[in-house]
N, C-alpha and C positions, 0 to 999 in steps of 0.2 A: 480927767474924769468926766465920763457922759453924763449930762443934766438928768433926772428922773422927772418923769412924768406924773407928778400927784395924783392926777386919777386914775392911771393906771396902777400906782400903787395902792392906792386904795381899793382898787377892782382885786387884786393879788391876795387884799386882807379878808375881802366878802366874800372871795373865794372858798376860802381856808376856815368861814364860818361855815360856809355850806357845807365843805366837808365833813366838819364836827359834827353838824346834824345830821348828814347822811347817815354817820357809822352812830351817834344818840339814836335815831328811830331804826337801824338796823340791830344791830350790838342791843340795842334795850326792849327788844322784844314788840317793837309796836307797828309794826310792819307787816299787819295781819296776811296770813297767805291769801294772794289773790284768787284761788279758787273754793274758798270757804268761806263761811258769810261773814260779813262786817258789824262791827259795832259803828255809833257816830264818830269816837274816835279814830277808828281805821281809816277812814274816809279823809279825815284832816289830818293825816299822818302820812298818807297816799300822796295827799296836795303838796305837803311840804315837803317830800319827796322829789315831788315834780320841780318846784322851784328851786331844788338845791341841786339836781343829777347833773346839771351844768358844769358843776366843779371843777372837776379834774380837766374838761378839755379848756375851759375856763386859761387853768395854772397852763398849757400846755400852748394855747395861742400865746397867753402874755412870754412866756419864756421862746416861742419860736419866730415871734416878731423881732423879738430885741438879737436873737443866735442868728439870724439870716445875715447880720449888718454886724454884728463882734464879734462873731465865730469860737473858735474851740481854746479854753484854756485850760490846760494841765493844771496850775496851779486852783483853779475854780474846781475840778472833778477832784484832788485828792481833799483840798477844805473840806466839800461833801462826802467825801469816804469818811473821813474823819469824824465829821458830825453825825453821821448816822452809827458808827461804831462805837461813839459817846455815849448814847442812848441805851443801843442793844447790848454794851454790854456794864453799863454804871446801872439800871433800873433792876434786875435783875438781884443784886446782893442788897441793893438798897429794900425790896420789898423782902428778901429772906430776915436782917435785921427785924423789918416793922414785923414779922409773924403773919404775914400775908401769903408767902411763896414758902413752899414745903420742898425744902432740897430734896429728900428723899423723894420726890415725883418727878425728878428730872432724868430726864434719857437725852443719849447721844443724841439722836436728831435735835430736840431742843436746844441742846451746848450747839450744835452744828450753826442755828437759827442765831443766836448770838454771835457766835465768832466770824459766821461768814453770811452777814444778814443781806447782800449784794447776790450771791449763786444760790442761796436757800428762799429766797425772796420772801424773805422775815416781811417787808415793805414791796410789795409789785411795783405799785408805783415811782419807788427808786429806784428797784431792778428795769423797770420800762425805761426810766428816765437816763439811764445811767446809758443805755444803748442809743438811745436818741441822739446823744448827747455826742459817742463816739463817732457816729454817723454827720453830727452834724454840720461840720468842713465841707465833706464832698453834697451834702442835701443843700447846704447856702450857695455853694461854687456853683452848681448845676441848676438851683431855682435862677443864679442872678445872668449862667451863660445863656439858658436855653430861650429867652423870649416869653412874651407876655401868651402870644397864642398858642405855645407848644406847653409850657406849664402847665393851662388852664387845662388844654386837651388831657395829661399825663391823672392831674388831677381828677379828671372828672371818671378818666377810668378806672383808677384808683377806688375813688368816692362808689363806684358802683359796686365792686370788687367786695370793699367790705365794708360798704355801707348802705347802701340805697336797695342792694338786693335781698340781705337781711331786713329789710323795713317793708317790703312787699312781698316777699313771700314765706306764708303761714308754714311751715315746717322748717323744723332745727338743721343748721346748714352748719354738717359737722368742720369743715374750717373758719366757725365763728368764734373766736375768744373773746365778743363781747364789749371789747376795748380792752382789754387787763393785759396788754401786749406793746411791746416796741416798735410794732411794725402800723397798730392803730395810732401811737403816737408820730412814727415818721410823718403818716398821712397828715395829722393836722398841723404837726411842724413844717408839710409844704404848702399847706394853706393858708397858716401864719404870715413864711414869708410870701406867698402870694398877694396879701391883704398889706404885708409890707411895701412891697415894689409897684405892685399896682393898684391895690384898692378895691372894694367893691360898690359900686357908684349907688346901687339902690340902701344901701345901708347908711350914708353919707350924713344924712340928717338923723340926728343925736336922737328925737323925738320918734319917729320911724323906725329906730332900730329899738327906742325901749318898748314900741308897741307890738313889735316882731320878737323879742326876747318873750311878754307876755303872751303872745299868743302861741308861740311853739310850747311855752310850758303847758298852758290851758288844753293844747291840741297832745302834747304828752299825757296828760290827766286822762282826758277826755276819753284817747280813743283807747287807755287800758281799760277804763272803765265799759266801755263800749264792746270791747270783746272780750270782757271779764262776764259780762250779762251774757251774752251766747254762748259761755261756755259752762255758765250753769245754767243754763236751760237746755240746751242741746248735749252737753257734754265734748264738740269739739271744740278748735284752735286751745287747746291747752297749751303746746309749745309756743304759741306766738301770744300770751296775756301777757307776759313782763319785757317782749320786745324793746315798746318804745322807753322803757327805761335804761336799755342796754349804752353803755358810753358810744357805742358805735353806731347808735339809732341815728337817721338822718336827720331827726326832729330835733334829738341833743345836742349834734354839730352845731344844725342850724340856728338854735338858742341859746348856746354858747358865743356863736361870732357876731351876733345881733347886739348880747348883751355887752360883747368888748368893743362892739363901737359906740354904741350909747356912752360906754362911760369915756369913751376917747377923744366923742365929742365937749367934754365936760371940763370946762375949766376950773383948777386950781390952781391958785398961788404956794410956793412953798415958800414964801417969805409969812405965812399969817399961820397964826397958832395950829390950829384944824390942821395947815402942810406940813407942818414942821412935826408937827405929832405922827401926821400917817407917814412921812418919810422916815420919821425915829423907828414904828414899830414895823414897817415891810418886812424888811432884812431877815426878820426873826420867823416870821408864818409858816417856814419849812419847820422849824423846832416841835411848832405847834404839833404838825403830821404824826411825828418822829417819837414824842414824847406819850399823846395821847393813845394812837395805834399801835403802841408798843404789844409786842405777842401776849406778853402776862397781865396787861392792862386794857385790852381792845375790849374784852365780855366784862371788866371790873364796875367803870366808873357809870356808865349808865345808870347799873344798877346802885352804885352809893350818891346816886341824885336821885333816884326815886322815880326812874323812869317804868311807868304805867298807863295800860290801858284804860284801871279802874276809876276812873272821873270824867269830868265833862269835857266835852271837846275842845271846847275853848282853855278850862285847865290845862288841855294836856300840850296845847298850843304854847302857854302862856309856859309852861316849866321847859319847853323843849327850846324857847328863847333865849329863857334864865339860864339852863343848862349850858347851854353854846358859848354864849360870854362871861361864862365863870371859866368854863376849861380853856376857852379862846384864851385871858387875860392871866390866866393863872399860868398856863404854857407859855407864853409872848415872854412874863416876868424869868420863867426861868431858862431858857434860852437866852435870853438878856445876859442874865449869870454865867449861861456855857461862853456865848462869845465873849466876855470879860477876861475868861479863864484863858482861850483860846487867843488872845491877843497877849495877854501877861505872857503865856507859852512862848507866840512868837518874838517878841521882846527879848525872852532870856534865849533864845536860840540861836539870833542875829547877832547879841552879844556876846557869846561864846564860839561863834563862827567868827566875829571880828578881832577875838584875844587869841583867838586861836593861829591867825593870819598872822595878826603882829607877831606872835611869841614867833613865828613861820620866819619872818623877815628878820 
């Protein structure tokens, strides 16, 4: 069994908070449109924004650094089948019992979203992930055949293709998904293993990258704000105000792979309490995704924590914390419970695969 990396597992959990508050200030309405005016709390709702839109490539570096070097397992893709089919379709009768979910409002398509939440992409991100993942044999074979300079080269035109030409130029570039795609994750799964095999040397120090993680988000903030102002005053770049927010922004990458070396430089013991705790709860931070962004719960819980504009900025800072690691801790605890179930499962499976053998002999 491969040793884990404590602070990268710990970066995997900050991750998956980020997340939660992405879809808390999205999902709970505080995400004032950037082309209408702001209260004080939009403005710190904007920021925390910026410091969480790392996320998702965040989860996609740490998982394409460790795929470049373990490769592809069957048994790993259907556990995930499994656990996402846990969710989409156990959450669903459970919220019709509590009087929450109105069977009579259900359509084929919604049954479609539970039973086949992978080709209905109930979850994008496990639909992206799920393709990455197939891919990812021939993407490690070919990052680890082709050479350090042909890589970089593949990469960088890659990186142009659907990233750096969206970041420069002000009109909608109708083959932009944004990032919400397989093929935005290939990219950074080759730049993972790139960051694997050879390293990025300006990044190298721990301190340097947390100041380059800081400043891409600040330059993320910055410059929506920046042509959020000329666009109400002038009335253009409309298409281009929520750019550098976009997963495929080059600002995002780049604050993303800053902030996985920052914490890579970062030593943890997993012999001392702190390791042993973030090694207990990694494993589980998919659950978190899975449980909380469920289709009949994504627009729910924001609002049963009280997410609002109506208070002071720093209130609405201070709940959007509170909010995070209640759902964060409350999710972790019952995924703890799914894989309990899901081990008891494989236990009586292996045992009835093995009486089955004997009775066989």
């Amino acid at each position: 069994m491969k040793k884990r990396i404590v602070s990268i597992e710990l970066l995997r959990i900050l991750a998956m908070m980020m997340v939660v508050m992405l879809h808390y200030l999205s999902k709970g309405g505080l995400l004032t449109s950037l082309t209408e005016e702001f209260s004080g709390g939009s403005y710190i709702a904007w920021l925390l924004e910026a410091f969480s839109i790392v996320a998702v490539n965040v989860y996609m570096l740490i998982s394409g650094y460790f795929l470049v070097e373990s490769g592809f397992k069957f048994g790993r893709l259907a556990e995930l089948v499994c656990q996402v089919l846990f969710y989409s379709l156990l959450i669903p009768p459970i919220l019709m019992a509590a009087g929450i979910l109105d069977p009579g409002q259900l359509t084929v398509y919604r049954l479609l979203q539970y039973l086949l939440p992978n080709q209905m992409a109930h979850y994008w991100f496990i639909t992206a992930y799920v393709i990455m993942y197939l891919f990812s044999p021939v993407l490690g074979a070919g990052a680890r055949q082709l050479g350090q300079k042909q890589l970089r080269n593949m990469i960088i035109l890659l990186l142009v293709f659907f990233s750096v030409s969206k970041s420069v130029l002000p009109v909608k570039l109708e083959a932009d998904n944004l990032g919400y795609d397989g093929l935005w994750f290939i990219c950074v799964f080759l730049v993972a293993a790139y960051m694997r095999l050879y390293g990025i040397p300006f990044l190298q120090k721990g301190k340097r990258a947390a100041l380059c993680y800081l400043g891409g988000c600040l330059l993320i903030y910055g410059l929506t704000m920046g042509v959020r102002l000329v666009y109400l005053k002038t009335g253009r770049l409309g298409n281009f105000i929520h750019a550098p927010y976009d997963y495929n922004h080059i600002l995002n990458l780049f604050a993303a792979i800053s902030l996985f070396y920052a914490f890579s430089k970062w030593k943890l013991s997993g012999e001392k309490p702190l390791g042993k705790l973030i090694l207990r709860v990694a494993p589980y931070t998919l659950g978190v995704y899975l449980l909380h962004e469920h289709v009949e719960l994504r627009m729910l819980w924001p609002h049963w924590l009280g997410a609002t504009l109506e208070c002071s900025p720093w209130a609405l800072a201070a709940r959007a914390f509170c909010s995070v690691l209640l759902v964060f801790t409350a999710c972790i605890l019952v995924d703890m419970a799914r894989g309990f179930l899901f081990k008891a499962a494989r236990k009586l499976g292996h045992k009835w695969f093995r009486s089955r053998s004997d009775a066989e002999l």
